[in-house]
C-alpha positions as CSV (number, residue, x, y, z in Angstrom):
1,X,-14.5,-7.6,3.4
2,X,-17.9,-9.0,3.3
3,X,-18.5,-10.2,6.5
4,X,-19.4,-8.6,10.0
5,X,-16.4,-7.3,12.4
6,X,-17.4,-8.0,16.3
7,X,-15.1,-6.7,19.2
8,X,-15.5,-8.2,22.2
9,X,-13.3,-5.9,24.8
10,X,-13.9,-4.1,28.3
11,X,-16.0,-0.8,28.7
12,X,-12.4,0.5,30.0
13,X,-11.4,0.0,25.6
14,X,-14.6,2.0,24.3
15,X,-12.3,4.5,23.1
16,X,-10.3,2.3,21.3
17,X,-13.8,0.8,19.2
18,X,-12.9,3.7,16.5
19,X,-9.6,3.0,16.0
20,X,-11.0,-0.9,15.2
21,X,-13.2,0.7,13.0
22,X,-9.7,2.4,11.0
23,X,-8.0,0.1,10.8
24,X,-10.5,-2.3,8.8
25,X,-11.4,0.5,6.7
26,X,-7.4,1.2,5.9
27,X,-7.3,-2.6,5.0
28,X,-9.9,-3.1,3.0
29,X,-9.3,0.2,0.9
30,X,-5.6,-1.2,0.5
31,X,-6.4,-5.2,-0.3
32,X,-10.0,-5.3,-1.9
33,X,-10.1,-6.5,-5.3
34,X,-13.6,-5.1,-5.9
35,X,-12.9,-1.2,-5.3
36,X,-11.2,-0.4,-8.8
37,X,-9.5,2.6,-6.5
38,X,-8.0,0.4,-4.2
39,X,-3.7,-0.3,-4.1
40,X,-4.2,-3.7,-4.6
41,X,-6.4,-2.9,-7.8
42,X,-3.8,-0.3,-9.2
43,X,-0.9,-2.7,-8.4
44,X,-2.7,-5.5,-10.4
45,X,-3.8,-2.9,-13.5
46,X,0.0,-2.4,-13.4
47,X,1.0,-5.7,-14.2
48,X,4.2,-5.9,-16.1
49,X,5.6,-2.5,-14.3
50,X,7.7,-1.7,-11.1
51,X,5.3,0.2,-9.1
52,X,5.4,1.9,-5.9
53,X,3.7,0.6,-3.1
54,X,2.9,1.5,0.7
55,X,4.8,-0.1,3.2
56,X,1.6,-2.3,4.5
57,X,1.2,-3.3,1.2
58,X,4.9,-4.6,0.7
59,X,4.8,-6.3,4.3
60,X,1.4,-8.3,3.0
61,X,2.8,-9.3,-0.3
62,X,5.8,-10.7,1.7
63,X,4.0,-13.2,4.4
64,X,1.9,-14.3,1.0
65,X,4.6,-15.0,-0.7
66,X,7.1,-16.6,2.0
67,X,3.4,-18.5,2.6
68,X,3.5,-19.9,-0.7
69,X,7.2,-21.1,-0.1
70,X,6.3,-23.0,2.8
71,X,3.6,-24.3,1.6
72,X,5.0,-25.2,-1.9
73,X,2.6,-23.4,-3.4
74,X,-1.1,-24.5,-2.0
75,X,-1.0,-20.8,-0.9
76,X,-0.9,-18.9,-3.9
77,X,-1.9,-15.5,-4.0
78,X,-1.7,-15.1,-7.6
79,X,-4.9,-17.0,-8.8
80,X,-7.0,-13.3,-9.3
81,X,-7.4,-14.0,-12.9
82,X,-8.1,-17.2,-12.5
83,X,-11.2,-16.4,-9.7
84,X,-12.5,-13.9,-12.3
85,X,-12.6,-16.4,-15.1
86,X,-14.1,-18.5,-13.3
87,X,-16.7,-16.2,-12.8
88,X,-16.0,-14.5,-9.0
89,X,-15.8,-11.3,-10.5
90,X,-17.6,-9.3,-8.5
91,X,-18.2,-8.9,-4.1
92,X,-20.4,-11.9,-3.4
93,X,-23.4,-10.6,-2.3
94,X,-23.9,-8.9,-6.6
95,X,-23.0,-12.4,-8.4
96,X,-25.5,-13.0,-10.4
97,X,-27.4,-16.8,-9.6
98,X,-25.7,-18.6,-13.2
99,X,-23.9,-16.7,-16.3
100,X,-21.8,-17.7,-19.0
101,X,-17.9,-17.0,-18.3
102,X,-16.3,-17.4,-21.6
103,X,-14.8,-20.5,-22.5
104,X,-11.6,-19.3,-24.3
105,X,-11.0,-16.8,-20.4
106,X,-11.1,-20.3,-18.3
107,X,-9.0,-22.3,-21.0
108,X,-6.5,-19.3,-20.9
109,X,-5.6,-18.9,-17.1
110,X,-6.2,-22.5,-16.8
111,X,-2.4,-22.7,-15.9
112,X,-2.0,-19.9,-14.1
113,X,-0.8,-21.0,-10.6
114,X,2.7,-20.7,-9.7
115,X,3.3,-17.3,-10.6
116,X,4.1,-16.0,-7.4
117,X,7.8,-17.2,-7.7
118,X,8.0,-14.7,-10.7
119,X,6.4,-11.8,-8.2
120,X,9.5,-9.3,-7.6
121,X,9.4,-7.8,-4.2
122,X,11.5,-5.2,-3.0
123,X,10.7,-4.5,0.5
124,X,13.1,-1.8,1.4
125,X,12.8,0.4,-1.5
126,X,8.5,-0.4,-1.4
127,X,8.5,-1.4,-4.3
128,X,6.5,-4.6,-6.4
129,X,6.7,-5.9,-9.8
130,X,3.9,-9.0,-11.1
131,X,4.3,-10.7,-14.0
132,X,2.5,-9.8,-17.6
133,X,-1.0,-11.0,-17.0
134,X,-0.8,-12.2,-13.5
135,X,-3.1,-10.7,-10.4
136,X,-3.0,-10.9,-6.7
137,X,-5.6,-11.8,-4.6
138,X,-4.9,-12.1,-0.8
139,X,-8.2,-13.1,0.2
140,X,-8.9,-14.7,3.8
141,X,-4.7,-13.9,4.7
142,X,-5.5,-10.7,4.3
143,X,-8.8,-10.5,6.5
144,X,-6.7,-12.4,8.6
145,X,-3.6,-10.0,9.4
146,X,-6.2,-7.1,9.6
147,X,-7.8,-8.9,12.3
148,X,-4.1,-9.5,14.3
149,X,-3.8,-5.9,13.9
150,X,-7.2,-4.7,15.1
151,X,-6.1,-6.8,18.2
152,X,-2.6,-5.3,18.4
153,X,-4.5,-1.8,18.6
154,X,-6.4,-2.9,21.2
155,X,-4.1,-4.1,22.9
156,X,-1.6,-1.1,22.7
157,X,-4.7,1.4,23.6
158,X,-4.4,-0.7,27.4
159,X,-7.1,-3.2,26.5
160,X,-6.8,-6.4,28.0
161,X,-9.4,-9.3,28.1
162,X,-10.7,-8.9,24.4
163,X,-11.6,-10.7,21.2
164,X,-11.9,-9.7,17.5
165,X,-13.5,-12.1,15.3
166,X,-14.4,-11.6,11.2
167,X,-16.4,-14.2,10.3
168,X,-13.9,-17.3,11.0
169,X,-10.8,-15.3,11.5
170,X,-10.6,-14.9,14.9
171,X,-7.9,-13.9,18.1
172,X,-8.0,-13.2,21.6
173,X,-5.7,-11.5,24.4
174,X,-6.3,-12.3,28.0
175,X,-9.4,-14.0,29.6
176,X,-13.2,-12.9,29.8
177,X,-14.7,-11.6,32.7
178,X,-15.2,-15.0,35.1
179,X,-13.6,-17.6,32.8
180,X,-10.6,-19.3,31.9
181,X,-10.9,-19.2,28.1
182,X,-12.7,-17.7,25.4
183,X,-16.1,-20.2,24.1
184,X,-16.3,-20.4,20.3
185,X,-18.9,-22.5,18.6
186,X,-17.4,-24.0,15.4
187,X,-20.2,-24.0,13.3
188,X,-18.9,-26.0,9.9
189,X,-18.0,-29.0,12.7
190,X,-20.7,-31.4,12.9
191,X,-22.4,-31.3,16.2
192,X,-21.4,-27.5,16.8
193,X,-19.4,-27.9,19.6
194,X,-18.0,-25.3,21.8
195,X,-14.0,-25.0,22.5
196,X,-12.4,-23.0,25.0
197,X,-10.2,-20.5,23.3
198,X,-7.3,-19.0,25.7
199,X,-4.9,-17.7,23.9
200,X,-4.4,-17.2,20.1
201,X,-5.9,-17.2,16.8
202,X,-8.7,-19.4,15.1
203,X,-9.5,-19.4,11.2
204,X,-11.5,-21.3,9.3
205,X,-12.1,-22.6,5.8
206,X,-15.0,-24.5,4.2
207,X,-16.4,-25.1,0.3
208,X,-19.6,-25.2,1.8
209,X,-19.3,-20.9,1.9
210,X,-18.9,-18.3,-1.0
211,X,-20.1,-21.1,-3.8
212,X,-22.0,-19.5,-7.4
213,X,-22.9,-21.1,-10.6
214,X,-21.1,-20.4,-13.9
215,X,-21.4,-21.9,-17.5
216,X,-24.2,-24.1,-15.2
217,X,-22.0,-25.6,-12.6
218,X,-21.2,-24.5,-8.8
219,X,-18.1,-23.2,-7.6
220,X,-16.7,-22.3,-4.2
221,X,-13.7,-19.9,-3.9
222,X,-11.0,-22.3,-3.0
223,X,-9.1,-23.2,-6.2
224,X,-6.8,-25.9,-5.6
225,X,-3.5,-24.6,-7.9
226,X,-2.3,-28.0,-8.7
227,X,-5.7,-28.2,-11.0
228,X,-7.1,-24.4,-11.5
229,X,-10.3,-25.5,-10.5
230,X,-12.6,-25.5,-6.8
231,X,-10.8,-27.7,-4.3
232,X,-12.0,-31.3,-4.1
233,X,-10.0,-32.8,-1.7
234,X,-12.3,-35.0,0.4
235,X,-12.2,-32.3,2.7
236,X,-15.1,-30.1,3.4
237,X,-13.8,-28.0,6.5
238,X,-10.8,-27.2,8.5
239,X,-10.6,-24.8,11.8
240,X,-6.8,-24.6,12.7
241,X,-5.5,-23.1,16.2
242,X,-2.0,-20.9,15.6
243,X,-0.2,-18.1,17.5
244,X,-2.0,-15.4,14.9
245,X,-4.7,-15.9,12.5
246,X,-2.5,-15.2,9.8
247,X,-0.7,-18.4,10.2
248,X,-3.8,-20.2,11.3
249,X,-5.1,-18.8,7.7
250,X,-2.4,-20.1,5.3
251,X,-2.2,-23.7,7.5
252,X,-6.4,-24.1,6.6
253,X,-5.8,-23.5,3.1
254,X,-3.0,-25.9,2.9
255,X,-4.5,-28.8,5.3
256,X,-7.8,-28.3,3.0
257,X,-6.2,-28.9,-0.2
258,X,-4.1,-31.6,0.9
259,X,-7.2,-33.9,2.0
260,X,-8.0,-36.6,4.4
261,X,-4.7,-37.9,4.9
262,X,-1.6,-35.0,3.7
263,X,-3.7,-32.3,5.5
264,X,-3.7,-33.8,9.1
265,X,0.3,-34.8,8.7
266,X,0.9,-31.1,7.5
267,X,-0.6,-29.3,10.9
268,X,1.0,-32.2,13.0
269,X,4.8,-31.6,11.1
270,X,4.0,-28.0,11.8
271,X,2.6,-28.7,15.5
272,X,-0.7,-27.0,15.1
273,X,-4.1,-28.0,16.2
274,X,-7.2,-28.6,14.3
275,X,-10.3,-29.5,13.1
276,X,-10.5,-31.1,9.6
277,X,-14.4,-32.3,8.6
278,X,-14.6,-34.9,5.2
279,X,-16.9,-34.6,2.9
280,X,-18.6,-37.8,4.5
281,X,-18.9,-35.4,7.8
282,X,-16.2,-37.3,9.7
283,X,-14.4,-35.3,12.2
284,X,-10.5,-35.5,12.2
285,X,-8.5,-34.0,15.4
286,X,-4.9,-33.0,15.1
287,X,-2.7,-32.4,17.2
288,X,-3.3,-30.6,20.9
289,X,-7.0,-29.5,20.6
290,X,-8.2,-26.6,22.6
291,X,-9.9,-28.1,25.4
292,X,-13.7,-28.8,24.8
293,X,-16.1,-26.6,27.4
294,X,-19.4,-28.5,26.2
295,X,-21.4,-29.5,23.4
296,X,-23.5,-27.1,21.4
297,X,-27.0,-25.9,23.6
298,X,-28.9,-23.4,25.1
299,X,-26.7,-20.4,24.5
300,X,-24.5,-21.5,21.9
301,X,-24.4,-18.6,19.1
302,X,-25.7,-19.8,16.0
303,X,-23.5,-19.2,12.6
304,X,-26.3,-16.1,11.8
305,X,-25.2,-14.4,15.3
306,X,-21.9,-12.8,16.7
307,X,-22.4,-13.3,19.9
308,X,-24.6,-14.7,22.8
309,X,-24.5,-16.3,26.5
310,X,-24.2,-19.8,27.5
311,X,-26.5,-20.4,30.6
312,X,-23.7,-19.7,32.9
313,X,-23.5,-16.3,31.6
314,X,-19.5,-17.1,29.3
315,X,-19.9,-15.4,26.5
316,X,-20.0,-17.3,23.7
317,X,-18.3,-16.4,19.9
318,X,-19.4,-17.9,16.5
319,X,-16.0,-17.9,15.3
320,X,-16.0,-20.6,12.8
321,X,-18.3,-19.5,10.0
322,X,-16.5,-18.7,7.2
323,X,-16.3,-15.4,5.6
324,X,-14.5,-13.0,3.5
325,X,-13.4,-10.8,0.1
């Protein structure tokens, strides 16, 4: 998924770290668009066909799609076509630094968005049908649910007291050893500060992560569907607070997209709390905000690090630097 997986849990849930391990390795085989053997790959090389797929992959394709109902299509999972034209054809770390794309591929998906209302789902028989020429890409929702579920197997192997955080998707059960919540450093928020975390999920979005040059101009991952193009919102940033991370997830997109003045109404009509940062480096609050433990110091993980101490010895989580497929 291209990022780095850290478990924070008791010595008691050592035995559970390989089963962590699994179930990563299960989703990314299942949802990455890079592996050409993976489900997702086959299902999009089948575009046009009913095709067979596992149970995990019709449950994923569900919550994507019922995402991009609720959110009148901000969440789209069906702009894969439109990220390779674009020239995010390949896992991050081998894009090249600036290539041509093709002009007549970017012209030709340019209005591509929307086609998840023509995606056919049956859940029951496990089976999914895309439209001619149309490819899913599940991105951060998907690093997102594997992350609730990592935490689910933790929490079924007896663990209590734990954290699992993929670079900005991140959730927590119970408390750490001597503290009342879980310290996260939210790196994209100017300042850095540190919030107290005690229950729930964390994600995070930014343009400032996963940007490349094509056809001489930078991109960033987050296509706005509206346009087909990089989000430009007046938003920079957003960390949202939710029950799961895969809500938190689809709310970020959607608050990103919608800008300095929709995004902040859209948590508050949907009662979640975050963190949205302008281009300008304003900070705009929404909603009931995690309570604050300090400001950024000694101690406070940097965005390079997965972990470290504050001074009083709470451990302390980067949790907010933005990561993924």
């Amino acid at each position: 998924m291209g990022t780095d997986l850290v478990v924070l849990a008791p010595a008691s849930a050592a035995a559970a770290g390989p089963t962590v391990r699994d179930v990563f390795a299960d989703w990314e085989q299942r949802f990455s668009r890079f592996q050409p053997d993976s489900e997702l790959s086959r299902v999009n090389g089948a575009a046009g066909q009913t095709v067979q797929v596992s149970p995990l992959f019709a449950e994923v394709t569900q919550v994507a799609l019922a995402a991009a109902a609720a959110t009148d299509g901000l969440f789209d999972p069906t702009l894969e076509r439109r990220l390779v034209a674009l020239g995010y054809d390949r896992t991050f770390a081998e894009l090249p630094g600036d290539r041509p794309t093709g002009a007549a591929e970017v012209a030709a998906t340019a209005g591509s968005s929307g086609a998840w209302r023509l995606v056919e789902l049956d859940a029951e028989a496990g089976t999914v049908r895309l439209p001619p020429g149309v490819g899913l890409d599940f991105g951060g929702l998907a690093k997102g649910m594997a992350v609730d579920a990592a935490l689910a197997a933790l929490v079924a192997s007896g663990a209590d007291g734990v954290a699992v955080n993929a670079g900005g998707d991140l959730a927590v059960q119970g408390k750490p050893p001597g503290a009342e919540a879980w310290s996260i450093v939210l790196d994209e928020v100017p300042g850095r500060p540190v919030i107290g975390l005690a229950e729930g999920a964390l994600a995070s979005s930014s343009i400032d992560r996963r940007r490349w040059r094509a056809d001489g101009a930078e991109r960033h991952h987050l296509l706005d569907p509206r346009t087909g193009r990089p989000a430009a919102s007046g938003i920079r940033a957003v960390t949202v607070a939710a029950p799961d991370c895969r809500r938190a997830e689809v709310a970020c997109k959607a608050a990103l997209l919608l800008g300095p003045t929709a995004g902040p109404a859209f948590l508050e009509r949907h009662r979640l709390a975050g963190l949205l940062v302008t281009d300008g480096g304003e900070v705009i609050t929404v909603g009931r905000r995690p309570g604050i433990v300090s400001d950024s110091g000694p101690g406070a993980a940097s965005g390079r690090d997965a972990v470290a101490d504050r001074p009083d010895g709470t451990p302390v989580i980067a949790g907010a630097t933005e990561t993924g497929p």
